[in-house]
N, CA, C and O of each residue as an XYZ file, in Angstrom:
588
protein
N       7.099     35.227     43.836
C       6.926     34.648     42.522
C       5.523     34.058     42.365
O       4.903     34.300     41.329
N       4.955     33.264     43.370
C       3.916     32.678     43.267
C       2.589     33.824     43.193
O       1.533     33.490     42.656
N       2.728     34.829     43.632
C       1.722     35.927     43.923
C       1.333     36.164     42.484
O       0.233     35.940     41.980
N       2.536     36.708     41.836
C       2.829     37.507     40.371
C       2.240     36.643     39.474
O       1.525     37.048     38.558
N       2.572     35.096     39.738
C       2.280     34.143     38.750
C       0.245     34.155     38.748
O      -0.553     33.943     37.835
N       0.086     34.432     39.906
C      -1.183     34.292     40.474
C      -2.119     35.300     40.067
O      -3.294     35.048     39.800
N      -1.548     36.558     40.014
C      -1.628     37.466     39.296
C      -2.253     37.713     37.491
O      -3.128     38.371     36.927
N      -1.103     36.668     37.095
C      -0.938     36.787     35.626
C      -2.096     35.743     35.464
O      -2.954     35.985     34.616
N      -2.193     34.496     36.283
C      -3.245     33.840     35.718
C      -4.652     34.410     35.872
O      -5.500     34.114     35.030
N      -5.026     35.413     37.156
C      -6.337     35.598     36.982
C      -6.443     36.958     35.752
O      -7.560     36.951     35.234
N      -5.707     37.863     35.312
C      -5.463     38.486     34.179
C      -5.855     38.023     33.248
O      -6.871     38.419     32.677
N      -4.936     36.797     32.761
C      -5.006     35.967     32.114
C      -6.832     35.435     31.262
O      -7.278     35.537     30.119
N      -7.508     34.762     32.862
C      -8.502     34.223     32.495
C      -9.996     35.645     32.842
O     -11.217     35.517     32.759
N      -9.342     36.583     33.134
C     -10.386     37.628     33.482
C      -9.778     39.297     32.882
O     -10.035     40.189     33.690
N      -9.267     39.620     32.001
C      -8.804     40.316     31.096
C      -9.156     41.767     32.037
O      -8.281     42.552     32.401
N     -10.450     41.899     32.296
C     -11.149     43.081     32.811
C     -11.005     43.481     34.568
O     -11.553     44.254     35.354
N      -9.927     42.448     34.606
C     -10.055     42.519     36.570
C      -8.534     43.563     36.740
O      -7.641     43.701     35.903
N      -8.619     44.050     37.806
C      -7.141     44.644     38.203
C      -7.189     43.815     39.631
O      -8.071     43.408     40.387
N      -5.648     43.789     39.573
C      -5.533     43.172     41.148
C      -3.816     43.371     41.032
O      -3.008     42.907     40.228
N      -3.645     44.327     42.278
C      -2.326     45.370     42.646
C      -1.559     44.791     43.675
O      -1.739     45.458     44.693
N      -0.845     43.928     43.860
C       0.511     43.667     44.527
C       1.515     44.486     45.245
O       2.461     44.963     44.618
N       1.383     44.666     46.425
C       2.355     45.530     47.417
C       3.390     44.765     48.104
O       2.919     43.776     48.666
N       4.524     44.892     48.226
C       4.912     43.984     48.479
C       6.013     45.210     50.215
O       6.618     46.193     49.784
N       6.071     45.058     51.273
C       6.447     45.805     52.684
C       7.506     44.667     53.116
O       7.337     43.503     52.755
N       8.541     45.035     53.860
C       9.327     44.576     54.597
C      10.054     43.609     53.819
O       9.964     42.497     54.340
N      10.713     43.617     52.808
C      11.268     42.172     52.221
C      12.652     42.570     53.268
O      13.326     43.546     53.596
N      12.534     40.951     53.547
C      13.899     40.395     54.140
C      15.192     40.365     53.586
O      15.519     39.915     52.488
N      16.040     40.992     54.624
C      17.447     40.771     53.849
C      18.208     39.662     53.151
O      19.374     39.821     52.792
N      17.635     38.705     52.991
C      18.390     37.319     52.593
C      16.967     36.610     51.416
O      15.845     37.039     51.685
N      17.008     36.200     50.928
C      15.883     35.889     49.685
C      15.714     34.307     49.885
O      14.712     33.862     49.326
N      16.343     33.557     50.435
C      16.053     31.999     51.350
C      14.830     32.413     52.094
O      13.867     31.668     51.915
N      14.626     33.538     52.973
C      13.306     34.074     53.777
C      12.322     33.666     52.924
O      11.344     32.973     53.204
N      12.613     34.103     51.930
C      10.741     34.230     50.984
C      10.245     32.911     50.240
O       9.334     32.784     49.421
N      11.283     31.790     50.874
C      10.603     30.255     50.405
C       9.471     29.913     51.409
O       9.397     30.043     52.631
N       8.788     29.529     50.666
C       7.355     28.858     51.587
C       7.465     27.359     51.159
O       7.497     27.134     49.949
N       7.517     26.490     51.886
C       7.310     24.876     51.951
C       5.598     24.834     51.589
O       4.603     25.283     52.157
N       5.743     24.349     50.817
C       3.980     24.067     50.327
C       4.057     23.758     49.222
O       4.926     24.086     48.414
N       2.495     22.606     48.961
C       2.371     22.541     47.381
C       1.997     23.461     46.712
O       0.930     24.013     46.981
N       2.797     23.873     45.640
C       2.978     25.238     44.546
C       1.736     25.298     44.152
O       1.174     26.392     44.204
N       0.994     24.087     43.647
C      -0.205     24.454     42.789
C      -1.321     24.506     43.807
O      -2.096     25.432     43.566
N      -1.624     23.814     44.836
C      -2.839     23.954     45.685
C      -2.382     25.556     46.518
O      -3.303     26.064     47.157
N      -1.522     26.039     46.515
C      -1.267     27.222     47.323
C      -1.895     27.956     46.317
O      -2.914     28.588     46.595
N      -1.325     27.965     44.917
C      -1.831     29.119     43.780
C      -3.481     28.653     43.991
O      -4.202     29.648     43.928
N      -4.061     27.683     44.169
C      -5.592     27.608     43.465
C      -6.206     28.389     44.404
O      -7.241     28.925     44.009
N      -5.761     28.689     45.916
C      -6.080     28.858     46.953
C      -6.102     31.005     46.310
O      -6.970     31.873     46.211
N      -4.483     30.906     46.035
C      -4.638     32.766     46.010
C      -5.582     33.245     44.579
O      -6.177     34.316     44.457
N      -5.520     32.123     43.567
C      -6.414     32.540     42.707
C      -7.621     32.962     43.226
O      -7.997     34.134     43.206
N      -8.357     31.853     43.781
C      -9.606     31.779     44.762
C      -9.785     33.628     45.077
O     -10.433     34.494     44.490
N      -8.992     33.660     46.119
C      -9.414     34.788     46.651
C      -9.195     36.430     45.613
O      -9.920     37.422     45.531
N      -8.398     36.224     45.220
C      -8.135     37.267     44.059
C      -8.856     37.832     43.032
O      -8.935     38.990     42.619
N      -9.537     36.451     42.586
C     -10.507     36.405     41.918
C     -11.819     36.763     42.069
O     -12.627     37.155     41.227
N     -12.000     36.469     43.955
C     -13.736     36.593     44.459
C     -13.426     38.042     44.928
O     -14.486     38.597     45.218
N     -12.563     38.693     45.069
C     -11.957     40.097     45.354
C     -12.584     40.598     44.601
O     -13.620     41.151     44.973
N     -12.052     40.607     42.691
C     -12.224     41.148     41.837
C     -13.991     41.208     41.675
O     -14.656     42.244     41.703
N     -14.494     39.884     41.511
C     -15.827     39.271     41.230
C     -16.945     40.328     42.263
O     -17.989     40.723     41.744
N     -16.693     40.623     43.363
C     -17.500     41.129     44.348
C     -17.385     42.653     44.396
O     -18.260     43.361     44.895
N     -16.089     43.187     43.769
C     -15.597     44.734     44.031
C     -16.632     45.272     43.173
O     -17.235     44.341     42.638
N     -17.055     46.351     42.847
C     -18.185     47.132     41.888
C     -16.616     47.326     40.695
O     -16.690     46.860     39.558
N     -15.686     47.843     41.040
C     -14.318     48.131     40.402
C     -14.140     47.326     40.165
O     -13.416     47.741     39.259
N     -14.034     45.735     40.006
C     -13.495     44.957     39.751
C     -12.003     44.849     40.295
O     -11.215     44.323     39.509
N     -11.546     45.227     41.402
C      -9.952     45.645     41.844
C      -9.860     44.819     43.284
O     -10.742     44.750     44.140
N      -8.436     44.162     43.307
C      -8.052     43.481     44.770
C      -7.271     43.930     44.486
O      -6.814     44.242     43.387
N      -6.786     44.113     46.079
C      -5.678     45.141     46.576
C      -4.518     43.399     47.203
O      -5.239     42.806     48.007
N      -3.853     43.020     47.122
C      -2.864     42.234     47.916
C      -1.483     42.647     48.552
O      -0.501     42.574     47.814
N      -1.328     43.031     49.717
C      -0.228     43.347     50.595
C       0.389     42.215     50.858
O      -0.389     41.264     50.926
N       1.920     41.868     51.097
C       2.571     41.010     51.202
C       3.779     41.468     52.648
O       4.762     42.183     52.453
N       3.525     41.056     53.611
C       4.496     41.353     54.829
C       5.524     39.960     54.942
O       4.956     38.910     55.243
N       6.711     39.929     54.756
C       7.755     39.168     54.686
C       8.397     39.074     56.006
O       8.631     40.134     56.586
N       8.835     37.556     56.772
C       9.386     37.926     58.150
C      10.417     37.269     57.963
O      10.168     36.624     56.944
N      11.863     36.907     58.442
C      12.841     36.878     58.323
C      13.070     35.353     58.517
O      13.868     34.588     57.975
N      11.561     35.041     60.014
C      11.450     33.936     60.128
C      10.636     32.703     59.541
O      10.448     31.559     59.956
N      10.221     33.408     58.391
C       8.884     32.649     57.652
C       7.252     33.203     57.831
O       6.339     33.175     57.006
N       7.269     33.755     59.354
C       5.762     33.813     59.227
C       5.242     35.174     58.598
O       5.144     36.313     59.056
N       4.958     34.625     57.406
C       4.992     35.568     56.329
C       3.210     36.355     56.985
O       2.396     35.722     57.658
N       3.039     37.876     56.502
C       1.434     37.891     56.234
C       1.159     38.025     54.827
O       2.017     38.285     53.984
N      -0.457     37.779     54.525
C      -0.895     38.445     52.969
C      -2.207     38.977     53.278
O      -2.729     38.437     54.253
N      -2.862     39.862     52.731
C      -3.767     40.384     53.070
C      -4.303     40.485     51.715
O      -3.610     41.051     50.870
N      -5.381     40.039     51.414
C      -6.161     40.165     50.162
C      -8.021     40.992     50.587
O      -8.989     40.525     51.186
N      -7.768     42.410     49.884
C      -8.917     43.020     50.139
C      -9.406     43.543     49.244
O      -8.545     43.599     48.366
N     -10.733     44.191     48.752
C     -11.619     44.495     47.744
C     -12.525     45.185     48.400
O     -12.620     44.971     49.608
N     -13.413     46.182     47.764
C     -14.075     46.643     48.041
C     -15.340     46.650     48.307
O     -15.951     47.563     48.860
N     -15.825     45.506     47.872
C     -17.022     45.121     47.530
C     -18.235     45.580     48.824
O     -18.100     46.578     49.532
N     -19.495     44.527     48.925
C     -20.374     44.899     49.527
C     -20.186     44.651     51.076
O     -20.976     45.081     51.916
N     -18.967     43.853     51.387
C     -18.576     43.402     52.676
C     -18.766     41.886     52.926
O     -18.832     41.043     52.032
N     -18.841     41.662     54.168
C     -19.375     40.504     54.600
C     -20.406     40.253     55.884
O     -19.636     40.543     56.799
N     -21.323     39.993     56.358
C     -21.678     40.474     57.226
C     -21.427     39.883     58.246
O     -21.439     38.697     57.918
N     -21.070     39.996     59.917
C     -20.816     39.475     60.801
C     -20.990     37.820     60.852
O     -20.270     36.860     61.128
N     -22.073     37.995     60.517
C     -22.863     36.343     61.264
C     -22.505     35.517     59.964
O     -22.556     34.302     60.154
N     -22.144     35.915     58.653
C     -22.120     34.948     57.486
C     -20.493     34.809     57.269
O     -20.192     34.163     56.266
N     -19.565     35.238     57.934
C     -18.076     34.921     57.956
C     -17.897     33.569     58.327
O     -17.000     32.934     57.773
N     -18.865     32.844     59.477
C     -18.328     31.391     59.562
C     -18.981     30.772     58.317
O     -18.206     30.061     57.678
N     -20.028     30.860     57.901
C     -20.714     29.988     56.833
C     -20.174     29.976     55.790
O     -20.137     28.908     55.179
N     -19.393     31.503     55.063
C     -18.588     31.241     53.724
C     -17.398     30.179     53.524
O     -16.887     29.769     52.482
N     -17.125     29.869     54.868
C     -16.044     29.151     54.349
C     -16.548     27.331     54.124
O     -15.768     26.398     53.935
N     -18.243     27.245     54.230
C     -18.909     25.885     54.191
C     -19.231     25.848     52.685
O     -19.584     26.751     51.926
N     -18.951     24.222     52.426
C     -19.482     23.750     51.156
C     -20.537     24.329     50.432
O     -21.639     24.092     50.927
N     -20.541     24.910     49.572
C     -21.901     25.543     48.874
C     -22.404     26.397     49.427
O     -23.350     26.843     48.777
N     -22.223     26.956     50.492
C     -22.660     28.345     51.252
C     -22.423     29.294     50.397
O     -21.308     29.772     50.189
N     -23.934     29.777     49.597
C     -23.793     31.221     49.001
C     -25.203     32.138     50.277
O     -26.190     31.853     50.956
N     -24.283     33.383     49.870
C     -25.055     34.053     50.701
C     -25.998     34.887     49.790
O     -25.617     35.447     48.762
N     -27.625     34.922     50.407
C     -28.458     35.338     49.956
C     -28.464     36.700     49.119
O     -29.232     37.204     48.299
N     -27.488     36.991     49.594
C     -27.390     38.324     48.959
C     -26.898     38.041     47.525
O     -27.621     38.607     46.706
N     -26.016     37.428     47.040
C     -25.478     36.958     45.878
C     -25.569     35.691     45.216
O     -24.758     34.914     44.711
N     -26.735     35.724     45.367
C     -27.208     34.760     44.028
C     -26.859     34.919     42.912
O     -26.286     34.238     42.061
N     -27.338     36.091     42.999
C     -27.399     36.345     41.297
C     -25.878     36.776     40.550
O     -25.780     36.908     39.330
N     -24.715     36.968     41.513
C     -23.758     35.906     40.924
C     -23.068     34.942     40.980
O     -22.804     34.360     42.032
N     -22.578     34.543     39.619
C     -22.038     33.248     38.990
C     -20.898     32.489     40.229
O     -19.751     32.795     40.557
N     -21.611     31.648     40.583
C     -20.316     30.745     41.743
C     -21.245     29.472     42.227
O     -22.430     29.284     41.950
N     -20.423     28.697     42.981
C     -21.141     27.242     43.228
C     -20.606     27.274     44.629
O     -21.078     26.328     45.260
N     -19.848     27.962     45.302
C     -20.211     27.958     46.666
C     -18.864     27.029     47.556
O     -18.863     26.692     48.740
N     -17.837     26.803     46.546
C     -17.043     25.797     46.538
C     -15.520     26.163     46.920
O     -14.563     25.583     47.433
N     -15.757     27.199     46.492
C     -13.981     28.182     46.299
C     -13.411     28.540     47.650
O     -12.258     28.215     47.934
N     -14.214     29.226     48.525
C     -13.612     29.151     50.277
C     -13.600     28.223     50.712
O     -12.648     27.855     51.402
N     -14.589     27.526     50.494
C     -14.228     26.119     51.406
C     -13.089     25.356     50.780
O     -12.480     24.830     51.712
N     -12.517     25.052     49.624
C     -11.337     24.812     48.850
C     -10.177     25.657     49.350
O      -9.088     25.104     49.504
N     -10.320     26.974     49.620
C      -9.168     28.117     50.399
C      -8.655     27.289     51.800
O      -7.579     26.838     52.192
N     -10.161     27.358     52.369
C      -9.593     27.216     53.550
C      -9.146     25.447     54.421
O      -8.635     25.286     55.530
N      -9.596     24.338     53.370
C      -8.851     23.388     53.372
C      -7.081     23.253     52.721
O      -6.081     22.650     53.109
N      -7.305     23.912     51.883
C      -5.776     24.524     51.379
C      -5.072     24.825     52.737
O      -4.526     24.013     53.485
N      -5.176     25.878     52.855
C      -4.366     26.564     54.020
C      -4.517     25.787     55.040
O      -3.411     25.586     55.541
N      -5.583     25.094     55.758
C      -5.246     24.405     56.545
C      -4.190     23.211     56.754
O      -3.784     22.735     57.815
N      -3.888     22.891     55.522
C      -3.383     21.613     55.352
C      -1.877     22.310     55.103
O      -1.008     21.487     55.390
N      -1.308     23.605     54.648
C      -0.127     24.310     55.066
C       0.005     25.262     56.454
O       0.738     26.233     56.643
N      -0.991     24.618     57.368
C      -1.152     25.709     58.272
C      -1.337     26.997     58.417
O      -1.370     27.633     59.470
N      -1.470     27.415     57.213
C      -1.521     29.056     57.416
C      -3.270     29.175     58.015
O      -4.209     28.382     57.942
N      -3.159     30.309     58.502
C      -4.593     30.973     59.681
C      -5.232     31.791     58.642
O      -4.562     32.695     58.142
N      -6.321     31.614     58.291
C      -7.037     32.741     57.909
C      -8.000     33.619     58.564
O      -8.551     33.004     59.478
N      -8.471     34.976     58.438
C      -9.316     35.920     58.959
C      -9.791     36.909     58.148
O      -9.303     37.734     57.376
N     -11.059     36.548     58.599
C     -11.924     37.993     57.612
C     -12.435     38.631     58.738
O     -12.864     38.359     59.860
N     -12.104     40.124     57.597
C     -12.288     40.871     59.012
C     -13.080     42.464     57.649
O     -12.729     42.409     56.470
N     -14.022     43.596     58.108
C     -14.615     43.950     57.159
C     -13.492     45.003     56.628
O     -13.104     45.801     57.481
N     -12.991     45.096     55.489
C     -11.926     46.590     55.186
C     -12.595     48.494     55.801
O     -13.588     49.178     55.551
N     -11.896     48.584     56.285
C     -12.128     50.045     56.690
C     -12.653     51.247     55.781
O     -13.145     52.308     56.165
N     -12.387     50.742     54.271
C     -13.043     51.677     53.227
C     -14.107     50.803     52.577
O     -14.348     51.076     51.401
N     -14.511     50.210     52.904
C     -15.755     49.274     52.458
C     -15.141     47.410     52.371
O     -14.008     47.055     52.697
N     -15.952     46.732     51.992
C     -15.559     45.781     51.047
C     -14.921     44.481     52.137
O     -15.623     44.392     53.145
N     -13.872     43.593     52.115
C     -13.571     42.532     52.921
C     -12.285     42.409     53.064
O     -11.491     42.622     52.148
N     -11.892     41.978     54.484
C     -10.334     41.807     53.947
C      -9.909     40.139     54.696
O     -10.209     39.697     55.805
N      -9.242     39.611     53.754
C      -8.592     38.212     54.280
C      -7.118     38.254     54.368
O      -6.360     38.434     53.415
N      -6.756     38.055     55.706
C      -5.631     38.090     56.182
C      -4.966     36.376     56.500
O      -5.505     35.644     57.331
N      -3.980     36.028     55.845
C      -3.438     34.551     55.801
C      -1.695     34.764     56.847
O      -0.662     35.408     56.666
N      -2.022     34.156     57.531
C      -0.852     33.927     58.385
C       0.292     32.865     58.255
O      -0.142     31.754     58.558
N       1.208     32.855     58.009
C       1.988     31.761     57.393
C       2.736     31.079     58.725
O       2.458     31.741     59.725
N       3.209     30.460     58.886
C       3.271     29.727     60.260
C       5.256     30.159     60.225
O       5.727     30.410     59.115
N       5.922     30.185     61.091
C       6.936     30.078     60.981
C       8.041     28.541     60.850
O       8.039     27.425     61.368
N       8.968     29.338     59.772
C       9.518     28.134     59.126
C      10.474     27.510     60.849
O      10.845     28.298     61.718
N      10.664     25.980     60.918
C      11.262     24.993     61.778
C      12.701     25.297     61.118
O      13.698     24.684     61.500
């Protein structure tokens, strides 16, 4: 629910973006697919990335896969095509105001990963960027398993 909703809002505020929802392995019981977390700092977090997906792709398109585990530790994988990331600038994006030289020239303040990844930290989920195999970036969020 939260994905879809997440979905509709960057639609919403970006008319011209696509961003495609897969959803693999749903669990037999639908109690599985509750996540303990605050609703709205989780959404600002998938907006975040959905959005810098779209923002960076030449297509304007994020791809989001959703792996469901029976025990909670959910995966999501949010990827785009864009120009990549380069090795050595994966730790710095996720710092305050860290734009990378390459993208100046677009519109951002440098604020939005580092906002992601205090999010998730504070629900435990793991994040990883790692470069997508057909170009572009992929962030993989690990959800911790439910107690």
């Amino acid at each position: 629910e939260l994905l879809w909703q997440s979905k509709v809002q960057v639609l919403k505020t970006h008319p011209e973006y696509l961003v495609s929802l897969e959803y693999q392995s749903l669990p037999e019981h639908e109690d599985a697919l509750i996540v303990r977390a605050n609703e709205p700092l989780l959404r600002t977090a998938l907006l975040n990335l959905m959005t810098n997906g779209c923002k960076y792709s030449p297509d304007q398109r994020v791809h989001v896969q959703a792996w469901f585990a029976a025990n909670g530790a959910h995966l999501l994988e949010v990827s785009d095509k864009g120009p990549g990331i380069p090795p050595e600038e994966i730790p710095l994006i996720f710092e305050p105001f860290y734009r990378s030289p390459r993208h100046l020239g677009i519109k951002g303040t440098g604020v939005g990963l580092s906002l992601v990844r205090s999010i998730l930290e504070l629900h435990q989920i793991t994040i990883e960027v790692t470069p997508a195999p057909t170009g572009g970036a992929v962030f993989l969020l690990r959800f911790p398993a439910a107690s």
